[in-house]
C-alpha beads as a LAMMPS data file, in Angstrom:
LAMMPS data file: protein, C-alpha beads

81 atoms
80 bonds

1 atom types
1 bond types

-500.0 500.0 xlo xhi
-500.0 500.0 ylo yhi
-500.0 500.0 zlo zhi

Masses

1 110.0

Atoms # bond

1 1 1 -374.515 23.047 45.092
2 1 1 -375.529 26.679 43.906
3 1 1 -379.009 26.046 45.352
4 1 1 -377.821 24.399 48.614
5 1 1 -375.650 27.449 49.410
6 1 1 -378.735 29.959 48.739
7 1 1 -380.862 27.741 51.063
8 1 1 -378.054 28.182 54.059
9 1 1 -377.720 31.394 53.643
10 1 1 -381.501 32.398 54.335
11 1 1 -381.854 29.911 57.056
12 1 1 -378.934 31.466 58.902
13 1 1 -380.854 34.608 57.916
14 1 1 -384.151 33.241 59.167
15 1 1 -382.208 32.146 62.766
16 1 1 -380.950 35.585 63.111
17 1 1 -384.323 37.178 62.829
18 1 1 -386.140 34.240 64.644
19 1 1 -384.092 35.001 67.886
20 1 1 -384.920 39.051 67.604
21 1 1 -388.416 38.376 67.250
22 1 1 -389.137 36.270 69.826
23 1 1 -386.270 37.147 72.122
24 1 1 -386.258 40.781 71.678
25 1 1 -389.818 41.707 70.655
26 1 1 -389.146 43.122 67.391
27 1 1 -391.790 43.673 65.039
28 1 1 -389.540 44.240 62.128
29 1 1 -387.703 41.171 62.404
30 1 1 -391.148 39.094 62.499
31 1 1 -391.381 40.815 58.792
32 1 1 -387.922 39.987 57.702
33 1 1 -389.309 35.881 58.790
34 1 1 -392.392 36.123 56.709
35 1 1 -390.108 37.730 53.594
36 1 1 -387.236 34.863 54.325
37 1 1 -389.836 31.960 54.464
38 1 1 -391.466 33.279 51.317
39 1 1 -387.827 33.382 49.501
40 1 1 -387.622 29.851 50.682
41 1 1 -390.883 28.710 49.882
42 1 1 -389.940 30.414 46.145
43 1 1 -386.353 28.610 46.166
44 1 1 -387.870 25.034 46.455
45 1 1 -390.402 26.502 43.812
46 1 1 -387.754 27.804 40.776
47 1 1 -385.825 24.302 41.551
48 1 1 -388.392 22.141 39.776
49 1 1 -387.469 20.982 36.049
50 1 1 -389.839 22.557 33.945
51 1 1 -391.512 18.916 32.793
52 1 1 -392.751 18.848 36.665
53 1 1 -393.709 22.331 36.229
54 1 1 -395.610 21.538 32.865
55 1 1 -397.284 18.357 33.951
56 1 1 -398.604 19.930 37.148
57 1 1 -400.301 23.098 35.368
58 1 1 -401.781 20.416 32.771
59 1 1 -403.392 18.116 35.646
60 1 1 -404.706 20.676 37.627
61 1 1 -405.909 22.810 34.532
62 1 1 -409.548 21.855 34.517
63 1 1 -410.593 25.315 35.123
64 1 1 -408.693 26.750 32.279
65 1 1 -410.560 27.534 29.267
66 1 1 -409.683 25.212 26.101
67 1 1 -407.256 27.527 24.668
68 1 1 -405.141 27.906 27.338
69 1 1 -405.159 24.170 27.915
70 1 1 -404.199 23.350 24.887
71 1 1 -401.343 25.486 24.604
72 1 1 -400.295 23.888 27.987
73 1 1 -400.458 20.318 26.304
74 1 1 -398.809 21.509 23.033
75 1 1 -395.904 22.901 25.084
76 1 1 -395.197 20.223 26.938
77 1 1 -395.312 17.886 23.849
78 1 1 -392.755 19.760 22.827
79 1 1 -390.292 19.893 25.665
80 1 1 -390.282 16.182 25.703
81 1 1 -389.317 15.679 22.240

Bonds

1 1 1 2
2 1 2 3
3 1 3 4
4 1 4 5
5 1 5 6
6 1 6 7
7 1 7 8
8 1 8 9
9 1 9 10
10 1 10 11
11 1 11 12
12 1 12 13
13 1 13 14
14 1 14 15
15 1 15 16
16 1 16 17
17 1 17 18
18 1 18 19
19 1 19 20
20 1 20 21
21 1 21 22
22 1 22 23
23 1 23 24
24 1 24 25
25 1 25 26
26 1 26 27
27 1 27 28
28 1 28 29
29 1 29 30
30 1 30 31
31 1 31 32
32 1 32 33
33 1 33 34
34 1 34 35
35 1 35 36
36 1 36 37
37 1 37 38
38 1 38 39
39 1 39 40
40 1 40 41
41 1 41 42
42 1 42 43
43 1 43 44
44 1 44 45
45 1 45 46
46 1 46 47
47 1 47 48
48 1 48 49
49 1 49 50
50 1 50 51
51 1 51 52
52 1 52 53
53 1 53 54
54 1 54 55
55 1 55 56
56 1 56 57
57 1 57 58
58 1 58 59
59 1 59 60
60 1 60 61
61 1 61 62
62 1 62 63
63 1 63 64
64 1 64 65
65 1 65 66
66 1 66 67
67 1 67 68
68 1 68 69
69 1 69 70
70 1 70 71
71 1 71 72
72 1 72 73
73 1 73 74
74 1 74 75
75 1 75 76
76 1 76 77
77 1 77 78
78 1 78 79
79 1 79 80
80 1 80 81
């Protein structure tokens, strides 16, 4: 419920700052948008289990050297156990 709560909050944020922007003309609030979107962009981002995380990094790692791959695969090994 914790992350439900943080997501209100910046969208009632995000309204407030919507309505100057385009309403009012002010710049600033256009930045505040851009910095609210990010945080929710970043909310949706920290809510993932790690697993998810972990298996993402390891499919799309095929520009990683071997090392770091590795290390990627050995990790998540490890959190499943």
């Amino acid at each position: 419920m914790e992350l439900y709560d943080q997501l209100v909050k910046l969208v009632s944020e995000l309204n407030e700052d919507v309505t100057k922007f385009y309403d009012k003309g002010n710049k600033a609030a256009g930045t505040r948008v851009r910095k609210t979107c990010q945080d929710i962009k970043n909310l949706g981002i920290t809510s993932y289990p790690d697993e998810v995380i972990m298996e993402k990094l390891i499919k799309y790692s095929g520009h990683l050297n071997l090392t770091v791959r590795a290390l990627l695969c050995e990790q998540a090994q490890t959190s499943s156990l």
